[in-house]
C-alpha positions in Angstrom: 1.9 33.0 -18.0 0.0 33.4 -15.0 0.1 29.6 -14.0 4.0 30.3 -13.9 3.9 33.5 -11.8 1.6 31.4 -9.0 4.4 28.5 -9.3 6.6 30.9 -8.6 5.0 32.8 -6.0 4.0 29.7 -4.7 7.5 28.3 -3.6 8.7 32.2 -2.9 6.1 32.1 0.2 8.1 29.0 0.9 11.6 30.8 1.0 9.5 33.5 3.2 8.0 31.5 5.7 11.6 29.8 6.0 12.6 33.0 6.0 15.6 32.0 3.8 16.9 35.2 2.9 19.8 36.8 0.3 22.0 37.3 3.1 21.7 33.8 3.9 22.1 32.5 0.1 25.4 35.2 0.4 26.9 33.7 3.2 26.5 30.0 2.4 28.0 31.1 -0.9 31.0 32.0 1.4 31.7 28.4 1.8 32.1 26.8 -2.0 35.9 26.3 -1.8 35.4 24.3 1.8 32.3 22.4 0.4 34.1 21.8 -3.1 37.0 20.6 -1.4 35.3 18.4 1.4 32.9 17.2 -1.0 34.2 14.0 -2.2 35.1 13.7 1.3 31.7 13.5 2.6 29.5 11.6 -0.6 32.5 9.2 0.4 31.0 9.2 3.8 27.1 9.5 3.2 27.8 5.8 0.6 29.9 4.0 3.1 26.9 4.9 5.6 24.1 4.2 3.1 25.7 0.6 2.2 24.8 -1.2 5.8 21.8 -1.2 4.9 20.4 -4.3 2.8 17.2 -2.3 1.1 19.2 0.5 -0.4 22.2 -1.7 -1.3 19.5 -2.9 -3.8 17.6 0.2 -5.0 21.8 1.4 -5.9 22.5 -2.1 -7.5 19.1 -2.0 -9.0 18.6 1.6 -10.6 22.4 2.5 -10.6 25.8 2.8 -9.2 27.7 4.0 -7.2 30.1 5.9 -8.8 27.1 7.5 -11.0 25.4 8.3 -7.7 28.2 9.9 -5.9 28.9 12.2 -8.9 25.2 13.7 -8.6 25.5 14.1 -5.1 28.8 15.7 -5.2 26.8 18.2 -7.5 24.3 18.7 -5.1 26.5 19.2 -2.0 28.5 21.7 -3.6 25.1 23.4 -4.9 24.3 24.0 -1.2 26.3 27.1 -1.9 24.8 28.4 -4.8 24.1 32.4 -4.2 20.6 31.5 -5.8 17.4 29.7 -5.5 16.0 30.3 -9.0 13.2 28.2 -11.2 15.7 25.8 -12.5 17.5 24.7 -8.8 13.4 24.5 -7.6 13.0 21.8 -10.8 16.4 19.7 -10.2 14.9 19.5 -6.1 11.5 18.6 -7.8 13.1 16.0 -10.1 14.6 14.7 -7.2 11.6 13.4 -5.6 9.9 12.1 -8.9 12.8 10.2 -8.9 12.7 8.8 -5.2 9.0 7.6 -6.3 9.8 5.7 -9.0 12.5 3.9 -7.7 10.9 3.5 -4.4 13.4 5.4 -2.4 10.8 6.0 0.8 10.8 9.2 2.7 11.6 7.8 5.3 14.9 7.0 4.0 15.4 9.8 2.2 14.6 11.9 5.2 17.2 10.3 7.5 20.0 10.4 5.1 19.6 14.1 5.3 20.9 13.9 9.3 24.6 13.3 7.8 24.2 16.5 5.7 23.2 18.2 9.3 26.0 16.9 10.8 28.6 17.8 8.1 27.2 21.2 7.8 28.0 21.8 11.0 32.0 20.8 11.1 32.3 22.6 7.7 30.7 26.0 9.0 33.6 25.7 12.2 36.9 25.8 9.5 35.7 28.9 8.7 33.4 31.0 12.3 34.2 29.5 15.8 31.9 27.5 17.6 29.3 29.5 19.3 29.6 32.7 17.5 27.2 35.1 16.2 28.3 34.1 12.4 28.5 30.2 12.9 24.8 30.2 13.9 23.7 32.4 11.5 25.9 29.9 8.7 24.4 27.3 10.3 21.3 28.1 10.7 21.1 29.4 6.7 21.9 25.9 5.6 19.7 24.3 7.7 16.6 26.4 6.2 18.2 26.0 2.7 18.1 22.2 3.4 14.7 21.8 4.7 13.5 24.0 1.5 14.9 21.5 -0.1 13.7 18.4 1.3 10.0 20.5 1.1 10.3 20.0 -2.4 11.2 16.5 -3.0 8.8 15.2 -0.5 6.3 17.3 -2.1 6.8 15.8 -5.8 7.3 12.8 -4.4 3.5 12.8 -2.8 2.5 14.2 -6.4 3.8 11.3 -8.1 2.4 8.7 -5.7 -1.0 10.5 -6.0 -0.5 10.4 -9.9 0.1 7.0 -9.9 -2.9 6.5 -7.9 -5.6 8.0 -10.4 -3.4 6.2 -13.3 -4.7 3.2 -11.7 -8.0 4.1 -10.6 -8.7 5.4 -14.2 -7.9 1.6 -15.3 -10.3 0.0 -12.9 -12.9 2.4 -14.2 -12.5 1.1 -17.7 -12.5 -2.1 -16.3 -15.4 -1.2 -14.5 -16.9 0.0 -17.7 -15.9 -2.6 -19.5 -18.3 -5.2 -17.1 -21.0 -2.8 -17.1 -21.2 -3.3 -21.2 -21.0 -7.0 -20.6 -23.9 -6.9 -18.0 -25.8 -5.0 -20.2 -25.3 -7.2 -23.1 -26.2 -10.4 -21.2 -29.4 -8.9 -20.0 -30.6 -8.3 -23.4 -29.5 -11.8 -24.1 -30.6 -13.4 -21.1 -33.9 -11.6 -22.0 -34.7 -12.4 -25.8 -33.7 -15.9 -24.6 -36.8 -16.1 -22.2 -38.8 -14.9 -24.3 -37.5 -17.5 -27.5 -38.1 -20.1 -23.9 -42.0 -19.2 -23.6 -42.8 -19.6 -27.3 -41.1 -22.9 -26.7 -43.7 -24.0 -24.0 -43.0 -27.1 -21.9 -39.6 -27.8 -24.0 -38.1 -24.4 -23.5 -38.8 -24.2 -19.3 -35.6 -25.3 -18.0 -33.8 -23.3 -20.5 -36.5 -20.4 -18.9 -35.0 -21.3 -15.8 -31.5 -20.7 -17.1 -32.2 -17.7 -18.6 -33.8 -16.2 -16.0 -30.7 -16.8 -14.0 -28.4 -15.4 -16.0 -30.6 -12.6 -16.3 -29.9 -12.0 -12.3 -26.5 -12.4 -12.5 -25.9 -9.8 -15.2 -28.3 -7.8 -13.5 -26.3 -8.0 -10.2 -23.1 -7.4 -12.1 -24.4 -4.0 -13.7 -25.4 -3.4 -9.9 -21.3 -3.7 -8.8 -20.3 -1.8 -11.7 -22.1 1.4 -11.3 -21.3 1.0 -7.4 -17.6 0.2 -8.0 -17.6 3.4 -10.7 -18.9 5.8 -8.0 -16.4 4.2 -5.3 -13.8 5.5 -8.0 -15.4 8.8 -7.9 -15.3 9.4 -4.5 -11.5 8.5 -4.5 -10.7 10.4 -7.3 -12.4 13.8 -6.0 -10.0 12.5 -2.3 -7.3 12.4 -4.8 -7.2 15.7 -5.8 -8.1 17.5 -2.9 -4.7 16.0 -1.0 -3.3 16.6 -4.6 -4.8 20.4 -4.8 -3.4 20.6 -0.5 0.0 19.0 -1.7 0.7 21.9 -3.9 -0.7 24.5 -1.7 -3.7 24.7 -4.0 -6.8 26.5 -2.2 
């Protein structure tokens, strides 16, 4: 329960330092019939702009479709209205970035896709407060905040993810790691009972001495870039989670 009240704290001191308020969430709800009706509009837009460019021609052709894609966007244009920020439309903005991760959809993309709904948001806010007025900036100026929350969020699962992904693997070199480390050992004890079986041999068993003694070194050595390759994972694993623990505002 109380892991659930800081998650929720946590992204309220979000809204706050925004300071994305209810008057805000009540005026952009003011504009759901103009975003409802311009919406198809605009996702019509935002695709035809998207499609110049080669790399996320692919990810769409790769992961999806169009049509699919322009039906969840539609939903999340007209969502910019919502007269509520609640735990549910934090996890859809969460999921969003999960997703960007695991379809490679870079922030950098991401990020400058967002400049269309910047520019749309400011034509829609005119059909309804002139140009220059006390209420257009204010309208304006609500969305913007509401869409910078929002990109806060998917950028900030998206960096979750990655560093996720990042122990996954570092776990698997560790076992790997481990792995060779069992190995070493096992050849030293070999490499050892053979030397000795080499001496009782005398002058037949020397260059077999020799070989042993060899391998001997060479397991030895490999034991030696095990346990160093084991506390390189450490080390990265403890950098892991601290930008993991700074990510999600952890002290």
């Amino acid at each position: 329960m109380g892991n659930h009240l800081n998650y929720l704290q946590r992204y309220n001191e979000g809204l706050d330092f925004l300071n994305l308020t209810v008057d805000d969430l009540l005026l952009m709800a003011e504009f759901k019939e103009v975003f409802t009706r311009e919406a198809e509009k605009f996702v019509n837009k935002f695709y035809e702009y998207l499609g110049k460019f080669p790399y996320l021609q692919e990810l769409i052709r790769k992961h999806s479709t169009v049509e699919r894609l322009a039906k969840t966007q539609m939903e999340y244009f007209i969502s910019l209205t919502s007269d509520s920020i609640d735990e549910n439309y934090i996890r859809n903005r969460l999921a969003i970035g999960k997703k960007h991760m695991e379809i490679a959809l870079y922030p950098n993309w991401y990020l400058g896709a967002y400049r269309l709904y910047y520019e749309v948001v400011g034509e829609l806010v005119a059909q309804k407060y002139s140009p220059g007025t006390e209420l257009y900036f204010k309208a304006v100026n609500a969305f913007y905040k509401r869409i910078n929350f929002d990109m806060q969020l998917a950028i900030e699962n998206y960096i979750a993810e990655q560093l996720k992904y990042l122990a996954e693997i570092q776990e698997q070199v560790a076992e790997a790691a481990g792995f060779i480390s069992s190995i070493a050992t096992k050849t030293n004890i070999l490499a050892l009972n053979a030397s000795i079986e080499a001496g009782r041999a005398g002058e037949h068993g020397r260059a077999f001495g020799v070989v042993a003694q060899e391998v001997r070194k060479l397991a030895q050595e490999s034991a030696k870039v095990a346990r160093e390759i084991t506390e390189m994972i450490k080390n990265n694993m403890e950098e892991i989670e601290k930008i993991r623990r700074q990510n999600s505002g952890m002290v």
